[in-house]
Structure formats: C-alpha cells, structure tokens
LUMMARVO-380134 format. One record per residue: residue in one letter; x, y, z of N, C-alpha, C in turn; residue number from 0. Coordinates in steps of 0.02 Angstrom, whole numbers. Layout:
> a;X;Y;Z;X;Y;Z;X;Y;Z;NUM
...
***
This chain:
> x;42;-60;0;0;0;0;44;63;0;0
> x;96;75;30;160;129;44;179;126;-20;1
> x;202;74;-53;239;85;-129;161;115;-174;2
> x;118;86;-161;69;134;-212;60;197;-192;3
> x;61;222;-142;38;275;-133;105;349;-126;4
> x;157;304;-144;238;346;-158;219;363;-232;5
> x;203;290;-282;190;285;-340;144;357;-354;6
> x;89;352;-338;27;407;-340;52;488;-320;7
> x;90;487;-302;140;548;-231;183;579;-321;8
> x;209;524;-323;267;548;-383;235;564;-466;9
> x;178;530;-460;150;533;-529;103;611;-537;10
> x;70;608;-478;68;708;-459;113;736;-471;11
> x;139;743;-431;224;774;-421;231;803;-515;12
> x;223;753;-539;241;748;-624;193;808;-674;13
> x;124;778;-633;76;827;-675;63;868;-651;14
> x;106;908;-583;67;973;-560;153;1004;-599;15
> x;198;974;-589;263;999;-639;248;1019;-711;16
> x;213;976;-733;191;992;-833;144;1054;-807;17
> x;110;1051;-790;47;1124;-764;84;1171;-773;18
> x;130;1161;-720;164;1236;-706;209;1251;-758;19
> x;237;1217;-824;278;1233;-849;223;1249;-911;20
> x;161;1225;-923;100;1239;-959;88;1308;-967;21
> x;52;1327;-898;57;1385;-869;100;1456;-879;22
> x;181;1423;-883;220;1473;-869;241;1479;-955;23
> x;237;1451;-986;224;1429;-1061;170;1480;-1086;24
> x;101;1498;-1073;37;1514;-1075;66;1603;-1074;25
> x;102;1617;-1024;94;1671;-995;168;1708;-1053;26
> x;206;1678;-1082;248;1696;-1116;229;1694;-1174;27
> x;175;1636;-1197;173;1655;-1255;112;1713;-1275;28
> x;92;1743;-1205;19;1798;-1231;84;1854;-1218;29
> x;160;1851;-1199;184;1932;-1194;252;1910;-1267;30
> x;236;1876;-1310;251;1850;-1387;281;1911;-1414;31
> x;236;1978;-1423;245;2053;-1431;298;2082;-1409;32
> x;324;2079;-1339;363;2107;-1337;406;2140;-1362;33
> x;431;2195;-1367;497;2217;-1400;489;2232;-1510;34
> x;433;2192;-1500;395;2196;-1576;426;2260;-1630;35
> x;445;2236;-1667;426;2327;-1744;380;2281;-1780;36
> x;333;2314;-1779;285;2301;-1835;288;2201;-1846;37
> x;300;2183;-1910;289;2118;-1896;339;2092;-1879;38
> x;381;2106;-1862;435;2080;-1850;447;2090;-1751;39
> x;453;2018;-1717;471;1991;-1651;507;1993;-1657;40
> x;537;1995;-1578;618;1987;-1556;603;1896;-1520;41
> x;674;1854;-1528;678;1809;-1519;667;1770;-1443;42
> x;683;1806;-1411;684;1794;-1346;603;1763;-1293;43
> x;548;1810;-1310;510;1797;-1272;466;1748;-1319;44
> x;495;1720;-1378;455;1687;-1406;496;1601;-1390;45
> x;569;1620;-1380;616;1563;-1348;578;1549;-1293;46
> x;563;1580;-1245;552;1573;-1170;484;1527;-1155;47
> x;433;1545;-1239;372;1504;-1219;408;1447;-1259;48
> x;461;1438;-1316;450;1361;-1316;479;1338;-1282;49
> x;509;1345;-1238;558;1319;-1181;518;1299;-1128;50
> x;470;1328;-1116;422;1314;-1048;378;1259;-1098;51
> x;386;1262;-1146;297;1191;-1169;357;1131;-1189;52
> x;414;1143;-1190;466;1088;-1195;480;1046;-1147;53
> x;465;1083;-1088;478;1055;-1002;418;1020;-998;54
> x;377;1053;-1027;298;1044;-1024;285;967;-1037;55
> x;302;950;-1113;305;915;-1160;363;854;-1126;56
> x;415;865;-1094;464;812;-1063;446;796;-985;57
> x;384;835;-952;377;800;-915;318;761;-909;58
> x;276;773;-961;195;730;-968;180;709;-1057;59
> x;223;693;-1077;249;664;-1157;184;663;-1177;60
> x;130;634;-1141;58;631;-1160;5;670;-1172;61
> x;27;755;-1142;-1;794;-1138;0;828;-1222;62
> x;-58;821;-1233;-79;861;-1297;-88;925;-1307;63
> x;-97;950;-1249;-116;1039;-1254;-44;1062;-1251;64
> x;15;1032;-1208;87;1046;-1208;93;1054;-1290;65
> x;71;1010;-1316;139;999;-1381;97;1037;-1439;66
> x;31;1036;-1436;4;1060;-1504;39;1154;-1475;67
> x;36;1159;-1442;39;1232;-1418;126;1231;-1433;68
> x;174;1210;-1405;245;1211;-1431;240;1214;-1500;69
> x;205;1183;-1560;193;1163;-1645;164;1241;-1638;70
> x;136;1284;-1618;95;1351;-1630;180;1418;-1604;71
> x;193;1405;-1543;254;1422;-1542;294;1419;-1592;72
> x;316;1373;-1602;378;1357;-1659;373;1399;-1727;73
> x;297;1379;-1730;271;1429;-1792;274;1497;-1779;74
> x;260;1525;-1739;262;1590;-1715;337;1610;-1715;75
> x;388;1579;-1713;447;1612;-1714;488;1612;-1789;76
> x;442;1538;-1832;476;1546;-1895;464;1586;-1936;77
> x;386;1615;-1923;353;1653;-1968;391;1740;-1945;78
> x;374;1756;-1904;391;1793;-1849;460;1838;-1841;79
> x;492;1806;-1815;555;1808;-1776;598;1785;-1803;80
> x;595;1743;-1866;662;1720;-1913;690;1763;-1947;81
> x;745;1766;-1964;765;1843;-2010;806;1819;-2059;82
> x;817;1737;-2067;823;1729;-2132;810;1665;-2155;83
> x;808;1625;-2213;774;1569;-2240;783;1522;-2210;84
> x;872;1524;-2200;916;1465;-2175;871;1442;-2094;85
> x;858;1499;-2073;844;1516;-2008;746;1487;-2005;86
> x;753;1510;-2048;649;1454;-2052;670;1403;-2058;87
> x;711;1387;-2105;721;1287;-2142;722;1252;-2073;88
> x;766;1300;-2012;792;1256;-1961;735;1268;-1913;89
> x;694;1289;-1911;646;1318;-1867;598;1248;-1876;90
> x;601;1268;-1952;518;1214;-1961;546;1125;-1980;91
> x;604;1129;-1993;638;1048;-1973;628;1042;-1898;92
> x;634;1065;-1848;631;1041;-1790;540;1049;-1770;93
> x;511;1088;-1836;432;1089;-1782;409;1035;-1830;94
> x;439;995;-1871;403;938;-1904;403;897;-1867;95
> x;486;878;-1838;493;840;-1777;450;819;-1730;96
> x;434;906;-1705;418;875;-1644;322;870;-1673;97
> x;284;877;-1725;226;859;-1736;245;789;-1760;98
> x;281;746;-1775;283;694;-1791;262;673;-1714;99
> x;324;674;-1667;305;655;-1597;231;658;-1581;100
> x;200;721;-1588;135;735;-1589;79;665;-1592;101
> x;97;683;-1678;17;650;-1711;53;554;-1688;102
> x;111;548;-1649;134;480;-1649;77;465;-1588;103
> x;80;498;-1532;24;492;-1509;-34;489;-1507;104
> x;-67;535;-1554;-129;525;-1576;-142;452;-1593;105
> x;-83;449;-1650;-97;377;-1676;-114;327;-1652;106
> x;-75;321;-1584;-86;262;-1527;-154;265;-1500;107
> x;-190;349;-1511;-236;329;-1455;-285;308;-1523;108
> x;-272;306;-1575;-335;284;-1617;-324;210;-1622;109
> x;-268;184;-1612;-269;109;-1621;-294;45;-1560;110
> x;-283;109;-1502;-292;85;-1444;-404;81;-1455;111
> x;-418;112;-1491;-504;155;-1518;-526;95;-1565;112
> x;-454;70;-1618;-466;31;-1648;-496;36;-1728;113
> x;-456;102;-1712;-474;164;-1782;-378;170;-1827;114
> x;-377;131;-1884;-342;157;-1925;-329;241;-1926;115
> x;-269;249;-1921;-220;325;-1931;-218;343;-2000;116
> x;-239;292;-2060;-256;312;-2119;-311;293;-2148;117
> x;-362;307;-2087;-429;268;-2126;-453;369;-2147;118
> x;-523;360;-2154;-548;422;-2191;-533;474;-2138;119
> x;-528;560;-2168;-539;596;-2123;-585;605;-2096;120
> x;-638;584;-2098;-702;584;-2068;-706;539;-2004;121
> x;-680;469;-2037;-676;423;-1959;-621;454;-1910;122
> x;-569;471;-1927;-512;500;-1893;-529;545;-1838;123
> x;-580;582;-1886;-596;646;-1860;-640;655;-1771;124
> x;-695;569;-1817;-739;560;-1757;-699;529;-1707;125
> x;-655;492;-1725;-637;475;-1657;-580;526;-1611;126
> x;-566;558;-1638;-502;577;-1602;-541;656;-1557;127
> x;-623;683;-1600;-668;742;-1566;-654;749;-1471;128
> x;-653;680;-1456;-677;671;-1395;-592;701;-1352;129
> x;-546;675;-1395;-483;689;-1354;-477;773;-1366;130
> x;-459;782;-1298;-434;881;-1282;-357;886;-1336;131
> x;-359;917;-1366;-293;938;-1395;-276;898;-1473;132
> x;-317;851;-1475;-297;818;-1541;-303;836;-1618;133
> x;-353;892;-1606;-369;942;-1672;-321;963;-1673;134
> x;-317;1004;-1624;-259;1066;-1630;-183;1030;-1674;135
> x;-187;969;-1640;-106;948;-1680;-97;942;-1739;136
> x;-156;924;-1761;-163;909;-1827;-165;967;-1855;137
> x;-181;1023;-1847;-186;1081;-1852;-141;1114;-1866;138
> x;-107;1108;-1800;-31;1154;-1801;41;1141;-1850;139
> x;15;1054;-1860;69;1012;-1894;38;1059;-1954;140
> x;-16;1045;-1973;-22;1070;-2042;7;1151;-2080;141
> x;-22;1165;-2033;1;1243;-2031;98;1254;-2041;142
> x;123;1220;-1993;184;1211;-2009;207;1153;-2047;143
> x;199;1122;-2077;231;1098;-2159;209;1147;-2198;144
> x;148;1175;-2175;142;1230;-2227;205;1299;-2237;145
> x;203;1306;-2203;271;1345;-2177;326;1311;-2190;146
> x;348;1250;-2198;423;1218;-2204;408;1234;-2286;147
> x;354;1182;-2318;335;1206;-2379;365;1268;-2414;148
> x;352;1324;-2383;376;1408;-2416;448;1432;-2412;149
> x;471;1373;-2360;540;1395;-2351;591;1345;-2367;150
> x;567;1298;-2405;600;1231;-2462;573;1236;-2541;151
> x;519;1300;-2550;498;1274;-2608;431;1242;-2598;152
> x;408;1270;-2658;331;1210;-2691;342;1146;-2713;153
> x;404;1166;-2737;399;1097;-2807;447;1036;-2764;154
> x;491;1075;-2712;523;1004;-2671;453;995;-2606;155
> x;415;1023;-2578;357;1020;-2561;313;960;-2584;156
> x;318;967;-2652;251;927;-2680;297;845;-2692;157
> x;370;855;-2694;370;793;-2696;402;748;-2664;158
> x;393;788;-2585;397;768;-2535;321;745;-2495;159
> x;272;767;-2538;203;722;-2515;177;790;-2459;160
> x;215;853;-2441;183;909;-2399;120;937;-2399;161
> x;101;955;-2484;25;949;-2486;-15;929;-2471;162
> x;-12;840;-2481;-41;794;-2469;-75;790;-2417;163
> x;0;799;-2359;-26;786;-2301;-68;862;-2250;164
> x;-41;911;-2267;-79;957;-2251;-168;969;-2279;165
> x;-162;959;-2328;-234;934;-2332;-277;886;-2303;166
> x;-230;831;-2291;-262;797;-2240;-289;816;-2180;167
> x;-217;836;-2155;-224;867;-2083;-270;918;-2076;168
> x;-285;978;-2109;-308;1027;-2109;-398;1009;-2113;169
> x;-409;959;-2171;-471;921;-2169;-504;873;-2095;170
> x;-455;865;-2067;-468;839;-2017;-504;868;-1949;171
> x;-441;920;-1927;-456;973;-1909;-507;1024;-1921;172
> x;-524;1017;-1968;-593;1067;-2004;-636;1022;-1947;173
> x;-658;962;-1982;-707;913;-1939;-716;900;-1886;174
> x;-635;896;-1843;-660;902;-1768;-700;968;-1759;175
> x;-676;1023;-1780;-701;1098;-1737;-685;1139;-1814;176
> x;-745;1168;-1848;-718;1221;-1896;-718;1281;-1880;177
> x;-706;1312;-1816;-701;1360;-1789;-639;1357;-1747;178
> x;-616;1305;-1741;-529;1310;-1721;-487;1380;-1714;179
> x;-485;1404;-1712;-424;1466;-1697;-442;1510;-1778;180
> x;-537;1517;-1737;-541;1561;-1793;-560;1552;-1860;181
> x;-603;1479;-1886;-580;1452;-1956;-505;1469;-1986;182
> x;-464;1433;-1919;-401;1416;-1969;-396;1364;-2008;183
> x;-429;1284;-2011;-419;1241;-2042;-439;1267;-2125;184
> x;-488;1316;-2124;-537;1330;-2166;-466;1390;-2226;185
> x;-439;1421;-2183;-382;1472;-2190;-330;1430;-2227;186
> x;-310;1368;-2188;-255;1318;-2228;-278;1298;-2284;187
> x;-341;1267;-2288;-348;1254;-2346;-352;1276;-2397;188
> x;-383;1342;-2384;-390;1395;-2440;-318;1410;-2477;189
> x;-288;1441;-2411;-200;1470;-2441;-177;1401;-2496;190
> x;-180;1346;-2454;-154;1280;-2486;-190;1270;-2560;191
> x;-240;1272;-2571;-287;1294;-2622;-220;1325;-2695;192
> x;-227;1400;-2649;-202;1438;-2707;-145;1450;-2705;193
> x;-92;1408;-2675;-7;1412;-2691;-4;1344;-2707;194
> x;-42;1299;-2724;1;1226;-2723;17;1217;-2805;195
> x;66;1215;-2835;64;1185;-2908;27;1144;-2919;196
> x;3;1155;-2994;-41;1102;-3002;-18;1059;-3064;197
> x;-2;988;-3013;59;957;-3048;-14;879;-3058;198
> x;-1;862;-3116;-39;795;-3144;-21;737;-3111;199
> x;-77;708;-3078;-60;639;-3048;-37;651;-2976;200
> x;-20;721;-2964;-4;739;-2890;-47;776;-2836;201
> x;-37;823;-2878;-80;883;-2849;-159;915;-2894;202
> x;-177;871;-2935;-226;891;-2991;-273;917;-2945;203
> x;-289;928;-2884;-346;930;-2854;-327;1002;-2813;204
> x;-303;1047;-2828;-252;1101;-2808;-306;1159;-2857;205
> x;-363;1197;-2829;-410;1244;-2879;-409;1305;-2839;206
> x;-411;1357;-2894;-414;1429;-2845;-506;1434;-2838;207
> x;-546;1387;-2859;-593;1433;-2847;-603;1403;-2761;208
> x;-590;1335;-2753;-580;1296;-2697;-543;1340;-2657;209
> x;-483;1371;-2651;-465;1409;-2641;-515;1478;-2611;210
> x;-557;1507;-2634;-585;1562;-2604;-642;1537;-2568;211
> x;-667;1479;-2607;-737;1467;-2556;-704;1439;-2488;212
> x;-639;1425;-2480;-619;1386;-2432;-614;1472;-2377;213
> x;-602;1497;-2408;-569;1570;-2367;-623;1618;-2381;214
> x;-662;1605;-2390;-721;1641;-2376;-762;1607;-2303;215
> x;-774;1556;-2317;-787;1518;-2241;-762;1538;-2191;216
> x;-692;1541;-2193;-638;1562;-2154;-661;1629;-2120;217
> x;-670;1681;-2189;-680;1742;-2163;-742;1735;-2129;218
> x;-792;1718;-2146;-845;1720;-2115;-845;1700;-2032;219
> x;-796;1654;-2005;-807;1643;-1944;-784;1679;-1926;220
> x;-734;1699;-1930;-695;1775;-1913;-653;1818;-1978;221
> x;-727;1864;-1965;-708;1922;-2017;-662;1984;-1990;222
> x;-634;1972;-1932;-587;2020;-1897;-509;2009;-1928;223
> x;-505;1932;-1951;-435;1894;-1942;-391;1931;-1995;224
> x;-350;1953;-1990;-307;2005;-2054;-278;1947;-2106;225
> x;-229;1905;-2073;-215;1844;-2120;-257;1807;-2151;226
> x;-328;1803;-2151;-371;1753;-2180;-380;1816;-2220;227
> x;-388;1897;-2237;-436;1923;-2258;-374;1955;-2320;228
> x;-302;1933;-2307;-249;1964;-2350;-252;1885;-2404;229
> x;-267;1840;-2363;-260;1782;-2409;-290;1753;-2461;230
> x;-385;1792;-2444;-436;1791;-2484;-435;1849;-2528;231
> x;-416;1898;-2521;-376;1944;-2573;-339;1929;-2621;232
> x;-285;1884;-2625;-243;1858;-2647;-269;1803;-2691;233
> x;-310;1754;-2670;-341;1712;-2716;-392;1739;-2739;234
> x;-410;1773;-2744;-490;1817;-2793;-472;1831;-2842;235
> x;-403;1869;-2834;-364;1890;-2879;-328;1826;-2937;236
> x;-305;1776;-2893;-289;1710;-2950;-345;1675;-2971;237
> x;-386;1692;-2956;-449;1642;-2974;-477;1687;-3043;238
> x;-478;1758;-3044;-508;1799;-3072;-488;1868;-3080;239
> x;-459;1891;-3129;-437;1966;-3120;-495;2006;-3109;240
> x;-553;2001;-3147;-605;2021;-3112;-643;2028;-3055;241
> x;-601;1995;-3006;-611;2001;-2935;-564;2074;-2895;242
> x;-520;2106;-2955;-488;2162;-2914;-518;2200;-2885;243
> x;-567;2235;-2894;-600;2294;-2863;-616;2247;-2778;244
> x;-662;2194;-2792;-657;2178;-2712;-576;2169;-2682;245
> x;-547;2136;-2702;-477;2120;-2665;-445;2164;-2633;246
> x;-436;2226;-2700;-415;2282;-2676;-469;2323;-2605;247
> x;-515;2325;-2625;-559;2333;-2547;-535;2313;-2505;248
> x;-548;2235;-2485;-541;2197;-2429;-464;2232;-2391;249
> x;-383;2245;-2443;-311;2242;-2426;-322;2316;-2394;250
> x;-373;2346;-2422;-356;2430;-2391;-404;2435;-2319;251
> x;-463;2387;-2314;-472;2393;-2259;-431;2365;-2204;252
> x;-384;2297;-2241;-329;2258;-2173;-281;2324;-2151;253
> x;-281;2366;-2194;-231;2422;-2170;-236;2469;-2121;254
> x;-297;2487;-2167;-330;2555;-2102;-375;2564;-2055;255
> x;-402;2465;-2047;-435;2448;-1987;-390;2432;-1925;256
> x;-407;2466;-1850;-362;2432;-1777;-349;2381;-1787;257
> x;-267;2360;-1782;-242;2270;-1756;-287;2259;-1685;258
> x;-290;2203;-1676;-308;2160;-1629;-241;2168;-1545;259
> x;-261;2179;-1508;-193;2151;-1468;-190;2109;-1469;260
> x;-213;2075;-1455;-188;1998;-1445;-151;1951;-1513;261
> x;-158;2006;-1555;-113;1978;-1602;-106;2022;-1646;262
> x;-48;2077;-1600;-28;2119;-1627;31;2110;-1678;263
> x;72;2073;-1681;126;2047;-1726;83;2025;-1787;264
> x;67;1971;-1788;36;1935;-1827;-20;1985;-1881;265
> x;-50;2036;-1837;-93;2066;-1869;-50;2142;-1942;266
> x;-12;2141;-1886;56;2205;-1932;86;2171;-1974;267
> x;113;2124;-1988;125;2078;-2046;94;2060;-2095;268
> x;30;2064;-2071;-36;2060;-2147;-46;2133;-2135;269
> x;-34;2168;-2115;-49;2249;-2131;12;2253;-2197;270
> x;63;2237;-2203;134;2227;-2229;118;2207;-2293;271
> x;107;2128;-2288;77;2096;-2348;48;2143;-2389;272
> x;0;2161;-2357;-71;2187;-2386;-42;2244;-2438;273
> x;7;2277;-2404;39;2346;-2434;73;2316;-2492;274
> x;106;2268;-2489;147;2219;-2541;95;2201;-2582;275
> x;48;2177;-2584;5;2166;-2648;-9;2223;-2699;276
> x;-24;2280;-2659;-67;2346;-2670;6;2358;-2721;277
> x;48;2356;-2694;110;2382;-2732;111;2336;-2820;278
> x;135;2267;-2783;124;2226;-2852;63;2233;-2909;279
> x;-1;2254;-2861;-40;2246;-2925;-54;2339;-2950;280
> x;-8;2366;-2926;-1;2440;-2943;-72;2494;-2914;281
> x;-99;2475;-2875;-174;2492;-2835;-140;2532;-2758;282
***
C-alpha cells in the first residue's frame, strides 16, 4: 500500500510539474509582442514560451495541449522572428519533428479506439473529437509543413508528399471543430488551395476557386482575422482578375482597420503583406 501511494505521490508530483511549466508557457506566449517593430518579433520571449511547453512536453509526453501549443510556438517564431530562410528551414525541421512526436500519439490513441491513422478523415476525425488537444495537432502540424513548404519550395514540397498531407491534416481538423483558432483549418486550406502547383497525378486537385470558397468560410467565422482576409484577397485575384475591385477593398481595409492586441505581430505583418500586394498589383 506505501509503494502505491509513493507511486501516486510521484506521478502528481509529475503533472502538477507539466501544469506549471504549461502555465508558465501560456503566460509567455500571450507577452510574444514584446519588444515587436511592426511584424517583425524579437527572439527571446518567443524562446522562453518554447522552452516552458518543452519542459511541459518532457515532463507529461502525453499531454496534448503541451505539444500542439509548442507546434503554434515554433510557428510563431519561424514566421515571426526568423530573419532569414536558412533560419525558417531550421525552425520548421525541428517543428516537423516535434509534430511527428505529436500526431505519434494520436496515432496510438486511435489504435488503442481501434481506428486506423489512415482510414478516412471523417472516421479519424470522429474519433479523435472526444480527445482535448488532438485537433489542434493536426492543425498546427499542418500549418507548419505549410510553412516548411515556403521555405524549401513548392515543387520540393510537392514531392515530398507536404500537400498531401496538409490537406489531410487541415481536413481533419476542419471536422473536429471548424471554428478552431478562428476558421483556421478553413484558412489552410484555402491558402493551400491557391499556392500549391498544379502538378498531374499529384496535386490535380489544387483549384483557386476551392481556394476562395475555402477562405471565404474562413472569413466568415472570423471576419476580424487580417491573415485570412490578406489571403482571400490574394486568391480572388488568381482565381479571377475580375475580382480586383473587391480584393483591392478587402487589402485597404486590413490596413486602415485597428490590429487586434492579442495579435498584434501577426496582425502588422498582414498589414505589410497587404501593402505588398497593393504595390504589385499597382493599386
């Protein structure tokens, strides 16, 4: 009875440790801003939250809200805080990593369910609804290959199977929750939509109009989001030159509408973009 209840003593011990490094993780990554110009972060307080969901992540391996949230970090510093390519390539090689670790878990708990890891996204989807954090991974993974994607190339992308699987993932994620962080699954797909080559036998299923209806959804759950609303700009425009007059709308309101605090970086960077289109398409 003494050895179980040392056992029980230490296995707390463990998960009030992941909490607090959860926690202290949580609280670094909402002060992300710090030190900010415009879209561009300084490295440090974006180090500090993946460092706390790393402790997080090494002391409760199982914990899903640890790691999908480290995969949202990681992203946040490649997109962010990288200041040069070399410096993403290495960013988003280590956040593939650690979403491999991720979805390795998932995997187990679907086999343990008795649910194939490559059966449909639909079955995937249903089973994994019930687990806290399992969207999100799928999510975050997606989001970042999407991101390794831009910083290796399309065409070594596509035949490395990156599409593929971000569509997956992102489809998945739609189904658990399509209101995820905002219709982001809805956001991936769209962007993914309208940058993927459209290569025969690979990617044939790669459409801009798929593309806007995907990011129109998007916008619709949140019509505040600057990155979903610079991105549906962007494909209106590849889908249709006759879509300029709206596009151009939508980029001048991301400009001269208030950022968000809470995502004040993120939001000044599609203020950026936005100015970068206006420029390219001479508007």
């Amino acid at each position: 009875m003494r050895k179980i209840t040392l056992i029980a003593i230490v296995i707390a011990a463990f998960a009030y440790t992941a909490a607090a490094q959860l926690s202290d993780g949580d609280q670094r990554w909402n002060a992300r801003a710090e030190g900010h110009v415009g879209g561009r972060a300084k490295a440090a307080p974006i180090d500090a939250a993946i460092a706390a969901y790393q402790k997080a992540v090494t002391q409760d391996p199982n914990n899903l809200e640890a790691r999908w949230k480290l995969l949202r970090a990681m992203r946040f510093k490649g997109a962010y805080a990288a200041s040069t390519n070399d410096e993403k390539k290495n960013i988003y090689a280590s956040a593939k990593t650690a979403g491999e670790a991720a979805i390795a878990i998932v995997t187990r708990a679907l086999a343990a369910k008795g649910v194939k890891s490559n059966g449909s996204e639909k079955q995937v989807a249903d089973a994994i609804r019930p687990m806290a954090g399992a969207g999100e991974v799928f999510f975050w993974d997606s989001v970042n290959w999407g991101e390794w994607a831009l910083a290796y190339g399309k065409m070594a992308a596509v035949r490395e199977g990156a599409a593929d699987r971000i569509r997956r993932e992102a489809t998945i994620a739609m189904l658990v929750d399509p209101k995820m962080d905002g219709g982001g699954p809805q956001r991936v797909l769209g962007r993914l939509h309208d940058e993927t080559p459209h290569v025969p036998f690979l990617t044939g299923w790669a459409s801009s109009k798929e593309a806007v209806r995907f990011l129109r959804e998007s916008n619709k759950i949140d019509p505040a989001n600057k990155i979903t609303r610079v991105f549906l700009a962007d494909a209106l425009v590849s889908n249709d030159s006759k879509n300029g007059p709206e596009a151009i709308r939508i980029l001048r309101e991301v400009i001269n509408s208030p950022n968000d605090p809470n995502y004040e970086v993120e939001s000044a960077q599609a203020q950026e973009d936005a100015k970068a289109l206006l420029r390219e398409w001479g508007a």
